[in-house]
C-alpha positions in Angstrom: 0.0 0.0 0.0 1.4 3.8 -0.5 1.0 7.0 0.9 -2.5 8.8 0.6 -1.1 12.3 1.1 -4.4 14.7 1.4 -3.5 18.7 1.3 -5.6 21.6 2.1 -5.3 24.6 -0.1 -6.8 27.8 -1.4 -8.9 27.3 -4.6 -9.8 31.0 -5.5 -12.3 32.2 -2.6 -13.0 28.5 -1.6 -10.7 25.5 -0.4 -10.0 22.1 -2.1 -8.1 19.1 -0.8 -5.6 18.4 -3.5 -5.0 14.1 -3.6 -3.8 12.4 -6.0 -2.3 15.7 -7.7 -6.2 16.4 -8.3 -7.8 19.3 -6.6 -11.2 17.3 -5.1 -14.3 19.3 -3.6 -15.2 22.9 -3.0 -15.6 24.2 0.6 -16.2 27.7 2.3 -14.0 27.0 5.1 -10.4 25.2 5.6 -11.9 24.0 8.4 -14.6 22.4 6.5 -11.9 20.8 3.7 -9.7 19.3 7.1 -12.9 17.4 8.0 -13.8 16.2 4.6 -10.0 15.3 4.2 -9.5 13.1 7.3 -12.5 11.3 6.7 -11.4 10.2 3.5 -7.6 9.7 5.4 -9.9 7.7 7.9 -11.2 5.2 5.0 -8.2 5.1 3.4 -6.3 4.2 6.9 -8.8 1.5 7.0 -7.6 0.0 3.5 -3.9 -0.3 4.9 -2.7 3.0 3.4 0.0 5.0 5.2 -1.7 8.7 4.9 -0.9 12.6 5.7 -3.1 15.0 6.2 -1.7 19.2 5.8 -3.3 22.1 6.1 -2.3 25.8 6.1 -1.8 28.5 9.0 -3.9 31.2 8.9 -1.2 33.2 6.6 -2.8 31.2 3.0 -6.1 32.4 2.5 -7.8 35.4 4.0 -5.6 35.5 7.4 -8.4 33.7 9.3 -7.8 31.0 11.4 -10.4 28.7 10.0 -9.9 30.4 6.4 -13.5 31.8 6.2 -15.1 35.2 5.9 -14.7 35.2 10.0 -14.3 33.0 12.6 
């Protein structure tokens, strides 16, 4: 099994999880991509798979800690 390596970044005004060199989903929060990115790190855990799950301070984005319009 390999590494299932699930990032957090800024797409535009929203956040993706990039996997698989493929930008997946569209979120309004970083906070919102994290969850949807260890739940798929949690299935893929399951299936033997060493995995890594990043996300960003709150420098990317719009300087918030949870990368919305607020906190």
């Amino acid at each position: 099994m390999g590494l299932a390596a699930y990032d957090v970044v800024e797409n535009g005004s929203d956040w993706s999880i990039r996997h698989d060199e493929a930008l997946e989903g569209s979120y309004d929060t970083k906070e919102a991509a994290f969850e949807a990115a260890v739940a798929a790190a949690s299935l893929a855990i399951r299936q033997g798979h060493e995995v890594r799950v990043t996300a960003p301070s709150n420098e990317a984005g719009n300087r918030t800690a949870l990368g919305g319009e607020s906190n």
